[in-house]
N, CA, C and O atoms as a Tinker XYZ file with bonds, in Angstrom:
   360  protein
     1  N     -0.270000   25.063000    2.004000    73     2
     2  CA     0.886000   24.326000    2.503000    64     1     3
     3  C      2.150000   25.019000    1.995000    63     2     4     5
     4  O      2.498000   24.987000    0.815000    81     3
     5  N      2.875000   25.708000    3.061000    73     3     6
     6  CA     3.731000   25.840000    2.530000    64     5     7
     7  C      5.317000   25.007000    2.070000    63     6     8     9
     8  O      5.525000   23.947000    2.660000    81     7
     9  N      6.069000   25.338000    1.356000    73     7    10
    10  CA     7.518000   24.440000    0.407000    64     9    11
    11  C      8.478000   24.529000    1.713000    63    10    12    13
    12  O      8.776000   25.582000    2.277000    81    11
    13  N      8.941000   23.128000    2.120000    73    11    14
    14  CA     9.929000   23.222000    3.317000    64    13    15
    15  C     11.467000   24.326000    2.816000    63    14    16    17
    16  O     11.726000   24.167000    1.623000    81    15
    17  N     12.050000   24.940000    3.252000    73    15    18
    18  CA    13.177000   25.747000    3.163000    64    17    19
    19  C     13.893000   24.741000    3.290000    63    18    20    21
    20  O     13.797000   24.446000    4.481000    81    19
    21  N     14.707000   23.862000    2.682000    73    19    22
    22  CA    15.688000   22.643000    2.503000    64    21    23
    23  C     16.772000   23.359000    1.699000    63    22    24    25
    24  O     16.317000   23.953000    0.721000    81    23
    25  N     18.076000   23.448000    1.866000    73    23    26
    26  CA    18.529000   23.533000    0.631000    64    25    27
    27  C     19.581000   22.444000    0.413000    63    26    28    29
    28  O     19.992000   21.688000    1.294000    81    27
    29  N     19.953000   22.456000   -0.824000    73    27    30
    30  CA    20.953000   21.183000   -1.414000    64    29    31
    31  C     22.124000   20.688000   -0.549000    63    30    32    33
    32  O     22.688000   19.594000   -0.588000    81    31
    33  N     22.430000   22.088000    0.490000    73    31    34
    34  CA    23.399000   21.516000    1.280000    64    33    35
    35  C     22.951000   20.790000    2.378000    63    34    36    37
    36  O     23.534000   19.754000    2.696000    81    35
    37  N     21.833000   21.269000    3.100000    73    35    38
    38  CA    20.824000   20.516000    3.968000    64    37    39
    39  C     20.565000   18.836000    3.294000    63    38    40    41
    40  O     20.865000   17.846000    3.962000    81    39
    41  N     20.159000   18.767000    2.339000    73    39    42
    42  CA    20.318000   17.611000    1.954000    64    41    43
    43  C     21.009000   16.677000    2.184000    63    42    44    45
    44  O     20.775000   15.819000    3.035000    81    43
    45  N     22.358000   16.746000    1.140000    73    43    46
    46  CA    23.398000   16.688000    0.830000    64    45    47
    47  C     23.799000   15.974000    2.369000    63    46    48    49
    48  O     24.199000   14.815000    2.471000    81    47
    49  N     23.639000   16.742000    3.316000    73    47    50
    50  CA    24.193000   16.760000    4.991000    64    49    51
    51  C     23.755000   15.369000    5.453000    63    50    52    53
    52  O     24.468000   14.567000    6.056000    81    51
    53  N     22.105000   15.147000    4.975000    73    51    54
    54  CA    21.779000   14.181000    5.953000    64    53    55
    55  C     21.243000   12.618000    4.831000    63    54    56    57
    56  O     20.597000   11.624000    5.164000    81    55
    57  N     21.904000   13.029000    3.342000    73    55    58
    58  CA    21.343000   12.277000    2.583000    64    57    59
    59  C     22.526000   10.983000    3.121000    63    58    60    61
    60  O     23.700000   11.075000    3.476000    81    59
    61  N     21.541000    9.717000    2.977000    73    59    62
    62  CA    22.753000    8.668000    2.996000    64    61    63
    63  C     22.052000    7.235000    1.691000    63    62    64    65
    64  O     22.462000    6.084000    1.544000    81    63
    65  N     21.000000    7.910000    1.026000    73    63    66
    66  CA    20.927000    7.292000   -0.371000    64    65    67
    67  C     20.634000    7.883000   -1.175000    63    66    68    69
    68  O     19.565000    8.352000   -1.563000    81    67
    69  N     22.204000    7.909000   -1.687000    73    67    70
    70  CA    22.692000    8.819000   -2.867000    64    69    71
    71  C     21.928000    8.218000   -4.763000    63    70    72    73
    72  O     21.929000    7.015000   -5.025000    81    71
    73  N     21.616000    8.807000   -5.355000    73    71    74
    74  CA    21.345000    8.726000   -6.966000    64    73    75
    75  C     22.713000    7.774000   -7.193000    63    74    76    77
    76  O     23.914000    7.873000   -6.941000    81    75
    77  N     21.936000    6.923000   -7.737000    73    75    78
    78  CA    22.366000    6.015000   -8.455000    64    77    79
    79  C     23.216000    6.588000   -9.890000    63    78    80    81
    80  O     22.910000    7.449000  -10.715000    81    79
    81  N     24.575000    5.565000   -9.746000    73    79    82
    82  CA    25.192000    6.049000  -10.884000    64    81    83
    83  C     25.235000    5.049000  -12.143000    63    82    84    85
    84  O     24.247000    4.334000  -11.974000    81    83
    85  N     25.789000    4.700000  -13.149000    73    83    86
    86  CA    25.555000    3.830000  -14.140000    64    85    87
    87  C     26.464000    2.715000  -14.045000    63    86    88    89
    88  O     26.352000    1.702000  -14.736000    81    87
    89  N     27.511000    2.938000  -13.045000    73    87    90
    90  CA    28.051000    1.949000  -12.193000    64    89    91
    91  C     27.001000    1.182000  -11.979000    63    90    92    93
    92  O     26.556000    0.291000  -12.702000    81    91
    93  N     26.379000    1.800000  -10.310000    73    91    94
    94  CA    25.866000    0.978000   -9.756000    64    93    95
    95  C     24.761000    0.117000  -10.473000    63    94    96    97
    96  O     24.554000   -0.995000   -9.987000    81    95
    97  N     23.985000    0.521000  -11.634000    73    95    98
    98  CA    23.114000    0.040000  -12.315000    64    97    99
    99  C     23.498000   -1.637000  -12.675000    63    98   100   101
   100  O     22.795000   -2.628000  -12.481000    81    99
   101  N     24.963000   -1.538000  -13.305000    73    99   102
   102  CA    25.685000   -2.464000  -14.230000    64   101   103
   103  C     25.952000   -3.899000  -12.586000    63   102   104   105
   104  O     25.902000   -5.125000  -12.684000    81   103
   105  N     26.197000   -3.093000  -11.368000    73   103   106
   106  CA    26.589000   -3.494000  -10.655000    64   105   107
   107  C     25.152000   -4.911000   -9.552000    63   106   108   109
   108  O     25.148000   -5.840000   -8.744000    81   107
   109  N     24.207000   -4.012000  -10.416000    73   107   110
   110  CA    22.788000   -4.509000   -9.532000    64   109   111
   111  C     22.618000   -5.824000   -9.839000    63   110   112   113
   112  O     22.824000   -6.289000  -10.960000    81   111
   113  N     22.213000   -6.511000   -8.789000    73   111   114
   114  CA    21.780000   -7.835000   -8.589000    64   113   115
   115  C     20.224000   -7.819000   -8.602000    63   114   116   117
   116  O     19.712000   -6.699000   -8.572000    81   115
   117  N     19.361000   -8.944000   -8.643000    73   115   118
   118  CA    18.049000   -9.287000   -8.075000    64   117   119
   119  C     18.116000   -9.187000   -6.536000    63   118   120   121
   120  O     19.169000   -8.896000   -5.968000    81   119
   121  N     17.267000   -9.371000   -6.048000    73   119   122
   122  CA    16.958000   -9.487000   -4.112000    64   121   123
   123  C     17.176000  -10.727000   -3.842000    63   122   124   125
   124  O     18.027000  -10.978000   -2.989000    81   123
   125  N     16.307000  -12.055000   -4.643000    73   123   126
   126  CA    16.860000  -13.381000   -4.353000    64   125   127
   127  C     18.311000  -13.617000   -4.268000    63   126   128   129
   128  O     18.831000  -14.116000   -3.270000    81   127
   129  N     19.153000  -13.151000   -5.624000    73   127   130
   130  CA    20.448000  -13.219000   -5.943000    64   129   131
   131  C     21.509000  -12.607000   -4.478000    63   130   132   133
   132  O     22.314000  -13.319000   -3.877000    81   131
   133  N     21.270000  -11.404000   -4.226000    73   131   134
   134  CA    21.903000  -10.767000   -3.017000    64   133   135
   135  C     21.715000  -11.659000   -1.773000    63   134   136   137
   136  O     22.704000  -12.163000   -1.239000    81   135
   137  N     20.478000  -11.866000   -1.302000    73   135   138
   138  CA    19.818000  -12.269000   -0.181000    64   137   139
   139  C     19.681000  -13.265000   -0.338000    63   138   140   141
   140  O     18.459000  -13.141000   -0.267000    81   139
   141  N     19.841000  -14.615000   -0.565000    73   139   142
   142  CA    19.045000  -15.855000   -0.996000    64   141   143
   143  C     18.351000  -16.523000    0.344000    63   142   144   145
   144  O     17.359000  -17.252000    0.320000    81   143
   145  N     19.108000  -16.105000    1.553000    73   143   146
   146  CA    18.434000  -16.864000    2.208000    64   145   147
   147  C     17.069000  -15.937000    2.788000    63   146   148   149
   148  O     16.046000  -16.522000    3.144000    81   147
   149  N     17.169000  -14.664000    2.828000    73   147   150
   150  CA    15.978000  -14.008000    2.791000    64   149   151
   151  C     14.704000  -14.366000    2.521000    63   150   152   153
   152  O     13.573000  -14.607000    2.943000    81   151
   153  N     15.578000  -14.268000    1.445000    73   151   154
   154  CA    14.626000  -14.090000    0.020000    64   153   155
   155  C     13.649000  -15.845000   -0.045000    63   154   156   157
   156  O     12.664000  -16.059000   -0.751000    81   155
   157  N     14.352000  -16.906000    0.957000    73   155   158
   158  CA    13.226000  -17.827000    0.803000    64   157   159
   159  C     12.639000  -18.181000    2.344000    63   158   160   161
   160  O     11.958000  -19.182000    2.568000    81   159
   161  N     13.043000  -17.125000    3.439000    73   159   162
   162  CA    11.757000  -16.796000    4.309000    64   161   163
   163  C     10.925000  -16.072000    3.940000    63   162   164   165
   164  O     10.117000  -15.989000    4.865000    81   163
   165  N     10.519000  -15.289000    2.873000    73   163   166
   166  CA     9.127000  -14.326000    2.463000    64   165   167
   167  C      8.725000  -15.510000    1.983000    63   166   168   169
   168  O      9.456000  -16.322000    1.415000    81   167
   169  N      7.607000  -15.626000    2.194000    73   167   170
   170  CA     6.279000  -16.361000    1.848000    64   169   171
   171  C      5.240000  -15.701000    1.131000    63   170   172   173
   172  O      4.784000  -14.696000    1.675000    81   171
   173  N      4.642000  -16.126000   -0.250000    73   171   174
   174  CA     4.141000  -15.160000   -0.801000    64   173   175
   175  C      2.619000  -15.180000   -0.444000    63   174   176   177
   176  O      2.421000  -16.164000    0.269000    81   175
   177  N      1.554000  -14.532000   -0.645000    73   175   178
   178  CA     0.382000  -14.342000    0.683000    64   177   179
   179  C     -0.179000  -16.186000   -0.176000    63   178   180   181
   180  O     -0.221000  -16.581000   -1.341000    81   179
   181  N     -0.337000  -16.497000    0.478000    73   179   182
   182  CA    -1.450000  -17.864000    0.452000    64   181   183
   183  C     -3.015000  -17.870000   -0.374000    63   182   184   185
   184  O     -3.331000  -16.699000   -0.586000    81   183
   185  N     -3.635000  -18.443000   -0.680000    73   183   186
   186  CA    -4.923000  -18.369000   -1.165000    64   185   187
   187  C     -5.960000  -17.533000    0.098000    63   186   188   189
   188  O     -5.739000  -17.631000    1.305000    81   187
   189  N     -7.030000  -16.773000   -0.474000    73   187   190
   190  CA    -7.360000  -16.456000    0.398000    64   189   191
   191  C     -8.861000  -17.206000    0.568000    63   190   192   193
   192  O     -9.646000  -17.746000   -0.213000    81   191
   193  N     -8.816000  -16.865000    2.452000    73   191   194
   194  CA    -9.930000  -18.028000    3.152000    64   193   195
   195  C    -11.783000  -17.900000    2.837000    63   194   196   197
   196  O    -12.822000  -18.559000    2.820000    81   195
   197  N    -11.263000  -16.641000    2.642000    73   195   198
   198  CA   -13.331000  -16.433000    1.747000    64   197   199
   199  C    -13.230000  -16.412000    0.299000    63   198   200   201
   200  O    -12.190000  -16.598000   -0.332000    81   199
   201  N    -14.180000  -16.216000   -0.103000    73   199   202
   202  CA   -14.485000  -16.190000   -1.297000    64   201   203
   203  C    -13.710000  -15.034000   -2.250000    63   202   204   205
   204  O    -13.256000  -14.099000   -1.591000    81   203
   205  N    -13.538000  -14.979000   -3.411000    73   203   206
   206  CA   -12.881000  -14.127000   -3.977000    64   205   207
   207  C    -13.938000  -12.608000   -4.220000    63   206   208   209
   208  O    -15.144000  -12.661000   -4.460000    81   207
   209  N    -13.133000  -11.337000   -4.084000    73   207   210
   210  CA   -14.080000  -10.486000   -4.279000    64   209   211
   211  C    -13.893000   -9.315000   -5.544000    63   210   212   213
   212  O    -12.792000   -8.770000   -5.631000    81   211
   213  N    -14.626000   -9.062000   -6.202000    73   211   214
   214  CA   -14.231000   -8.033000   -7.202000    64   213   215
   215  C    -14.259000   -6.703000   -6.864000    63   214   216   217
   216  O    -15.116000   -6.169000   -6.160000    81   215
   217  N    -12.955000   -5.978000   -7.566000    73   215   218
   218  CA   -12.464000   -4.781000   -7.858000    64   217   219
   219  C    -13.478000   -4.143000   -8.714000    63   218   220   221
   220  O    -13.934000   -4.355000   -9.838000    81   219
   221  N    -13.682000   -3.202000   -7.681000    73   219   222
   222  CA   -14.557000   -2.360000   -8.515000    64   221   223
   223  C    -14.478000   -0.614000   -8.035000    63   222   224   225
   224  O    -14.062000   -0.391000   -6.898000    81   223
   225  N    -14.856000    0.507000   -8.865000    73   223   226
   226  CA   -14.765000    1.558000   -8.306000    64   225   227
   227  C    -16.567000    2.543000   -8.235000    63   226   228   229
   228  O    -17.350000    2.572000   -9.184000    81   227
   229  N    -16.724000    2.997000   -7.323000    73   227   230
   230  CA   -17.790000    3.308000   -6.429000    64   229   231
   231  C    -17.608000    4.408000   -5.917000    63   230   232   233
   232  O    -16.690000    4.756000   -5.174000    81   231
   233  N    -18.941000    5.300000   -6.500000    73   231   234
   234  CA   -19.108000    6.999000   -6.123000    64   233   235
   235  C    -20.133000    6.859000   -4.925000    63   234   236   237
   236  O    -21.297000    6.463000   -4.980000    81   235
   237  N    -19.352000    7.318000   -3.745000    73   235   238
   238  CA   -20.361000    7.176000   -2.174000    64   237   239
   239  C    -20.584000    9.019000   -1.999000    63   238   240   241
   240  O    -19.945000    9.994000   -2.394000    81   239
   241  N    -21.648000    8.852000   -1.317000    73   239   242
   242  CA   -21.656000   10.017000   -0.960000    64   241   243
   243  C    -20.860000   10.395000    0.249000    63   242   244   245
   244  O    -21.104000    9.512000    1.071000    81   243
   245  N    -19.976000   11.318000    0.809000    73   243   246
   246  CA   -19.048000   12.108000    1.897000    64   245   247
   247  C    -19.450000   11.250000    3.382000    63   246   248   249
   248  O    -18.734000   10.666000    4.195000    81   247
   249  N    -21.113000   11.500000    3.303000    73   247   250
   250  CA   -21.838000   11.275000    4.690000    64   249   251
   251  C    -21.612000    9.398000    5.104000    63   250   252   253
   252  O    -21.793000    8.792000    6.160000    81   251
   253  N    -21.169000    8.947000    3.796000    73   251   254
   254  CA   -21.565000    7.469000    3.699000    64   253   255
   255  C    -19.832000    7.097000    3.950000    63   254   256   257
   256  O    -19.417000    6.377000    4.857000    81   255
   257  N    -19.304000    7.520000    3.306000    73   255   258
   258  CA   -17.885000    7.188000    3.649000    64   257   259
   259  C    -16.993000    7.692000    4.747000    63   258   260   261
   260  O    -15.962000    7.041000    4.915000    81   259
   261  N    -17.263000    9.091000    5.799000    73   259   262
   262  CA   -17.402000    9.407000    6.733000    64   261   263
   263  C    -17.369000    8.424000    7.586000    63   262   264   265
   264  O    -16.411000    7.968000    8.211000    81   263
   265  N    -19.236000    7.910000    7.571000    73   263   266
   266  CA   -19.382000    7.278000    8.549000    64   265   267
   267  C    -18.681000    5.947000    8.830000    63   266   268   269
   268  O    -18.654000    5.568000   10.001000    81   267
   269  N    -18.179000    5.286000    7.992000    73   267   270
   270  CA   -17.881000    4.007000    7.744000    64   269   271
   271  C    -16.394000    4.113000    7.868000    63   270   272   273
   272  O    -15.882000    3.050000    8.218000    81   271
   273  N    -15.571000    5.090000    7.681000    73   271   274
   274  CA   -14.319000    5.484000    8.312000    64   273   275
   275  C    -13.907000    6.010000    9.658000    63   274   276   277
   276  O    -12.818000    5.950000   10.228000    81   275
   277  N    -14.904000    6.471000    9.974000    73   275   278
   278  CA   -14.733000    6.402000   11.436000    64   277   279
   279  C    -14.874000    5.580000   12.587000    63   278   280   281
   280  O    -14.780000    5.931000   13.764000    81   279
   281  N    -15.165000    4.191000   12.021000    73   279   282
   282  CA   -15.281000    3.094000   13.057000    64   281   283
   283  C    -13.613000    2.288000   12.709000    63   282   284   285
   284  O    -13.315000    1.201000   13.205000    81   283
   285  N    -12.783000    2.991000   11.882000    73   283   286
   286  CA   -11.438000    2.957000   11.801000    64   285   287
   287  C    -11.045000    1.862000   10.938000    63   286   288   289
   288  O    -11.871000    1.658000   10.048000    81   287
   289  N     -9.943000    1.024000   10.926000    73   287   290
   290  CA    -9.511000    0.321000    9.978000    64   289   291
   291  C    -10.768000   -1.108000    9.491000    63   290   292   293
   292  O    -11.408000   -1.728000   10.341000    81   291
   293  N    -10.864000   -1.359000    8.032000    73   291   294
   294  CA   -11.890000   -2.469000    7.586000    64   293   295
   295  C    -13.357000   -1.633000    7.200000    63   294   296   297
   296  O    -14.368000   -2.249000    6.863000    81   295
   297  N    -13.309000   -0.434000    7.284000    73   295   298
   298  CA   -14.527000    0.549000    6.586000    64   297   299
   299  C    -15.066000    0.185000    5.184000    63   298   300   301
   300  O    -16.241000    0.487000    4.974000    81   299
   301  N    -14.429000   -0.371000    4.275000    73   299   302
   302  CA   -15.109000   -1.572000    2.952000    64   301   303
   303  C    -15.478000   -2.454000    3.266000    63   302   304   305
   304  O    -16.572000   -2.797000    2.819000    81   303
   305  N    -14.778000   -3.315000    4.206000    73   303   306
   306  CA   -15.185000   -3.960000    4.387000    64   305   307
   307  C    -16.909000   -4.156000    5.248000    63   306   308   309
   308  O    -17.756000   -5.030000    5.064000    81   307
   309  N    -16.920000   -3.358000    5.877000    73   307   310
   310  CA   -18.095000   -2.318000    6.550000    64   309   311
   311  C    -19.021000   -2.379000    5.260000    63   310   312   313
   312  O    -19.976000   -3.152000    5.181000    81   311
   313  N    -18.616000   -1.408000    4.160000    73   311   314
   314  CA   -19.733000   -1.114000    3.502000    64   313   315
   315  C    -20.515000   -2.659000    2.826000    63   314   316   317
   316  O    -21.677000   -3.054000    2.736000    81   315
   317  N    -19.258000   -3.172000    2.470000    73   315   318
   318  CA   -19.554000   -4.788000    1.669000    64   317   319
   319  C    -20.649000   -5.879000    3.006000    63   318   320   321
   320  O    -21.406000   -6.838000    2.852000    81   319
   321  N    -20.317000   -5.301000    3.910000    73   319   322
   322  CA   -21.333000   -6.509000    4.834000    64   321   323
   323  C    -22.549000   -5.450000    4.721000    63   322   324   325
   324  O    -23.558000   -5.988000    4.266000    81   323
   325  N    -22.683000   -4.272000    4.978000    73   323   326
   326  CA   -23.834000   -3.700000    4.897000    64   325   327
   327  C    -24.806000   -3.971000    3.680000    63   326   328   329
   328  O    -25.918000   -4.494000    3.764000    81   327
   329  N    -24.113000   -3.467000    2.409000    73   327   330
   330  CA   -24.480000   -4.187000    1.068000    64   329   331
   331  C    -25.133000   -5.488000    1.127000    63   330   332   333
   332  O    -26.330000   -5.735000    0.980000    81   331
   333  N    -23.967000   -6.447000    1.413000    73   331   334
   334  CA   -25.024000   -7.670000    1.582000    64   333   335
   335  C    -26.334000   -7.809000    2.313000    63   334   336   337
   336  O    -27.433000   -8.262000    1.994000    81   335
   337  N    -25.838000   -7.262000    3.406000    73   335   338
   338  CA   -27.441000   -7.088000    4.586000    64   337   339
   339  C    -28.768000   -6.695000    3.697000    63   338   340   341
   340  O    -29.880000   -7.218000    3.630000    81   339
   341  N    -28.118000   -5.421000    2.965000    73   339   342
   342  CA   -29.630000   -5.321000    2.499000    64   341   343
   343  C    -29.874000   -5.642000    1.160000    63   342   344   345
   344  O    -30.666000   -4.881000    0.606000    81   343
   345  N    -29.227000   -6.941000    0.194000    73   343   346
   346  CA   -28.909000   -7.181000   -0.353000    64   345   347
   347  C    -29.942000   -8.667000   -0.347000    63   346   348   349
   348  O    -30.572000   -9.063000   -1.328000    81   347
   349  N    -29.915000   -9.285000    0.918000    73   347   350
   350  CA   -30.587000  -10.239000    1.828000    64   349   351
   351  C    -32.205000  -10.059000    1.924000    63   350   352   353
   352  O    -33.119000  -10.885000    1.926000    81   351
   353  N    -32.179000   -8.578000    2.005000    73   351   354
   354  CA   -33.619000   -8.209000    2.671000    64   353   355
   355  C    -34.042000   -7.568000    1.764000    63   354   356   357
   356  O    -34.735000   -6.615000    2.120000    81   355
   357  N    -33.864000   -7.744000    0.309000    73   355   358
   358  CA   -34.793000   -7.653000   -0.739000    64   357   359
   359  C    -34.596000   -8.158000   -1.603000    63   358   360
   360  O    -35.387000   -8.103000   -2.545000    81   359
């Protein structure tokens, strides 16, 4: 891969969020504080409708995660119903 040829003036040209100065730091609000009315249409996610599931990390083999990514978005979820299936049947 090659390093894009950018230089500081290229930047500079099309930057329109600039580094923060120690002004603006002193100057910063919260998101509620700025936004309030925003800030109380976000809804934070709800309980969720199945059961709770654990975090865990898992060495698949290429062929196994491949396949299960190519039927496109929800591929864990894929592997976790498969799991159970045969999970069932022994």
């Amino acid at each position: 891969m090659t390093k894009p040829k950018y230089t500081q003036a290229d930047l500079d040209a099309v930057s329109d969020n600039p580094e923060w100065t120690e002004e603006d730091f002193a100057k910063a609000v919260p998101f509620a504080q700025a936004f309030p009315e925003l800030a109380k249409s976000i809804r934070p996610r709800g309980p969720q409708k199945a059961p709770k599931k654990i975090s865990t990390t898992i060495r698949l083999s290429p062929e196994v995660v491949d396949h299960f990514k190519s039927g496109g978005p929800g591929w864990q979820s894929r592997i976790d119903e498969a799991l159970l299936q045969w999970v069932a049947s022994h």
